[in-house]
Every structure is written in C-alpha cells, then in structure tokens.
C-alpha positions in Angstrom: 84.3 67.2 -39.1 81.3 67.0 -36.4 82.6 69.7 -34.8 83.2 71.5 -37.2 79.9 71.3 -38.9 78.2 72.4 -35.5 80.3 75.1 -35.6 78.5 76.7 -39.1 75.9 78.6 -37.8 73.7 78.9 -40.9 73.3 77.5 -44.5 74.6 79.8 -46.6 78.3 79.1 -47.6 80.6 80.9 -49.9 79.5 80.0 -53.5 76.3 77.6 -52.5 72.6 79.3 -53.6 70.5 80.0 -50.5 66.8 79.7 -51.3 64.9 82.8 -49.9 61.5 81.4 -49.9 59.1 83.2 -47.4 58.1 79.4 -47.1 58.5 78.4 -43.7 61.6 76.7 -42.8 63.8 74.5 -40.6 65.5 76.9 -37.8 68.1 74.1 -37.4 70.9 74.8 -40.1 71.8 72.4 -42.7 75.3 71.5 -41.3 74.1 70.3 -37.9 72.1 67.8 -39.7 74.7 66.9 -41.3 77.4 66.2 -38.4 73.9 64.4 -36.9 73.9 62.4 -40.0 77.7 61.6 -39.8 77.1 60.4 -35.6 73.8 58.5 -36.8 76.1 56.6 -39.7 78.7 55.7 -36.8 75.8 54.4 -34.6 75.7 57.3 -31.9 72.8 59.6 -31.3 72.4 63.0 -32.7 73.6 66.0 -30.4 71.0 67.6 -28.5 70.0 70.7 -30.1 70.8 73.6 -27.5 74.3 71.7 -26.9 77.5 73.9 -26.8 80.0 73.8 -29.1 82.1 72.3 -27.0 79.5 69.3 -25.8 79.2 68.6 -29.7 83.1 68.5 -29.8 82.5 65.8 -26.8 79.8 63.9 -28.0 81.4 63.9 -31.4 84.7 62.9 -29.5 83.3 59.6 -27.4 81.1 58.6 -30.3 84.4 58.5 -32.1 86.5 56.8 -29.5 83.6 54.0 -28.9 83.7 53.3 -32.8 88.1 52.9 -32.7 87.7 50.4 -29.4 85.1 48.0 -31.6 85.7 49.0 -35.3 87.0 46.1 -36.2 85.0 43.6 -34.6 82.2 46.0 -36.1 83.1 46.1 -39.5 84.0 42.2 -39.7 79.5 42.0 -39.3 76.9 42.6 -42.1 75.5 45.1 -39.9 78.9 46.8 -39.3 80.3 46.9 -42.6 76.2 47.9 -43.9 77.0 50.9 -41.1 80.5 51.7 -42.5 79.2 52.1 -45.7 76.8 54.7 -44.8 79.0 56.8 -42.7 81.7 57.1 -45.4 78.9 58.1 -48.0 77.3 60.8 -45.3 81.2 62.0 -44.7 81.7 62.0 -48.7 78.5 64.2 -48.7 79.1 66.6 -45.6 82.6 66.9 -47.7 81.5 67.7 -50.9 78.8 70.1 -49.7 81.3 72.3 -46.9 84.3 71.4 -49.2 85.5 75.2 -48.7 84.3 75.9 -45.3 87.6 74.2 -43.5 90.3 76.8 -43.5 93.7 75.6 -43.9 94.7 78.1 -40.9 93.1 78.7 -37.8 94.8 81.0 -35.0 94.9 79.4 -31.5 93.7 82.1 -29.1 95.5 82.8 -25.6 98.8 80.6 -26.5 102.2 81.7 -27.6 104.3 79.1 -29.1 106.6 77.6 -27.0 109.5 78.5 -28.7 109.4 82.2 -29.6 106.7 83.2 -27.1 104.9 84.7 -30.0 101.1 84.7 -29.8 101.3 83.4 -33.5 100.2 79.7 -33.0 98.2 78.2 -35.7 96.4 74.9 -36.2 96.5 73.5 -40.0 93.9 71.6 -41.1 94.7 68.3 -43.3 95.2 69.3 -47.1 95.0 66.3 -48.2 93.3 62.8 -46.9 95.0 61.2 -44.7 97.4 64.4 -43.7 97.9 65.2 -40.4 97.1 68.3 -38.1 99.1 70.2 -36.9 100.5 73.6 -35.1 102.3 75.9 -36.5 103.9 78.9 -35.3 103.4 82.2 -37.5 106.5 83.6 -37.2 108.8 82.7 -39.8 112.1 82.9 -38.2 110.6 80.5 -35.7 109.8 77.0 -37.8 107.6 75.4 -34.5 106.2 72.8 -35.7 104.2 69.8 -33.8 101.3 67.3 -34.1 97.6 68.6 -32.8 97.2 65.8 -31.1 100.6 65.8 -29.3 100.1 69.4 -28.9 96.9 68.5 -27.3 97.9 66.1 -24.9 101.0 68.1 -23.6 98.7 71.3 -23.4 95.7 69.8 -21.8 96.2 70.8 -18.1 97.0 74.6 -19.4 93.8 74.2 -21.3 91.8 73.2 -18.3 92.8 75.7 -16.7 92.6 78.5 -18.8 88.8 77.0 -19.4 88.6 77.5 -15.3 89.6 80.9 -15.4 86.8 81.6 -18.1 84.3 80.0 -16.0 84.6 82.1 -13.2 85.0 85.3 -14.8 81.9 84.6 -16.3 80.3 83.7 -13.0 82.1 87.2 -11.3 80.3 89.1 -14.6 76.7 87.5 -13.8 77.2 88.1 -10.4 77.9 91.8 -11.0 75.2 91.9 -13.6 72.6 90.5 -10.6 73.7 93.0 -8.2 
C-alpha cells in the first residue's frame, strides 16, 4: 500500500473534489503523506522526499520486514499494541480515501509468461482482505497462474538483471547526451 501510495503522483483521484484555491499549497501530494503516516504508525521513519519509487518500495519493504521479525513481542506491550492500533486506523483511512485507485490488473512489462511465451503477464491485486496476489497470464487458452510472491522469488535474478541492463543504457544515453 506504501508503495503504492508513493506511486500517486497528485491528489486528485477519480470521483474525490480537488480544491482549486489560489491559496498556497503543499507541493507534496496527499498520498505520500499518507504511506508516511502508514510507516510512522508501524514505527519507521517517513521516506525521504526526492526518493525513487523504487527506494519507497525498499524502505516500505524493510520497515515491513522489521515489524514481522518483532510483531509479536511488539504487540504483547502497551506501547505496541497503542502502535498497532494506530497503524490499522491510518491503513483503514489511506483505504477508504484511494479505495479505487488499486487496479485489479496491472501488466508486467518485459516478461512473457512462462508457459505460452506471451507478453501477457498480469499481476492481480487482492479483491478482497486477506486475498492473495497473484500473476496471471492474459491469454486465455493459457490458465498460468502463480503467487506474486513465488513469482517474485523465482524471477528475482531475471529482474536484477533486466534492472542492470536499464542502468547502463541509461548511463550509455547520458554519456551520448554529454558528448
């Protein structure tokens, strides 16, 4: 949800009234608050402002894992269950508010599914709480079907390298930019 919040990149959503005040205002969008909200309510700090998306996904990520390793010895405090509390009400609210803003498919750029070779690979978001995510192939014939997270974990070396690749084409582009 972090993540995805960080990913909104202003605070107009479908269906919500946007004030246009010539007042001035807060360059920092309402959803980044939010997923800073949600981090502050599991007891990590806020993600720096000019951060990626993908150092929000990581912060979000080790905040996350840090809260699974001690939850319980957390939660079984006054302090800990006090913290609990607030992060499910700040999830409840980041829910209610970008209740729409999830879609239920999102296309997985530069893979094919594994068992077609299509480049039709989706990942579905949870429908309803406590649903899984998964991936999904596009193709109807083809019925792939398989956990995000095992998707994930199989996939990550291809996904390093793929992130590689970008890197240095981007390097090659400043480089022929500078000359």
């Amino acid at each position: 949800m972090v993540a995805h919040l960080r990913s909104i990149e202003g605070n107009g959503q479908p269906l919500e009234r946007v004030s246009i005040s010539v007042e001035g205002t807060i360059l920092i969008p309402d959803s980044w608050l939010a997923a800073d909200d949600i981090l502050d309510g599991l007891g990590a700090p806020p993600i720096p402002a000019r951060a990626s998306l993908d150092e929000a996904i990581g912060v979000a990520h080790d905040s996350i894992q840090t809260w699974a390793a001690t939850g319980d010895q957390r939660i079984s405090t006054i302090d800990g269950a006090l913290q609990a509390v607030v992060f499910t009400k700040r999830m409840k609210r980041a829910l209610a508010r970008w209740k729409g803003a999830e879609a239920e498919l999102r296309h997985i750029p530069h893979m094919r599914c594994p068992n077609c070779l299509q480049p039709h690979l989706w990942r579905r978001a949870p429908l309803f709480f406590k649903d899984s995510i998964d991936v999904v192939c596009g193709t109807p014939e083809c019925g792939y079907f398989r956990d995000w997270f095992d998707w994930q974990a199989q996939y990550a070396p291809v996904f390093e390298q793929l992130e590689k690749d970008m890197k240095r084409r981007e390097k090659e582009s400043r480089r022929k930019k500078l000359e």
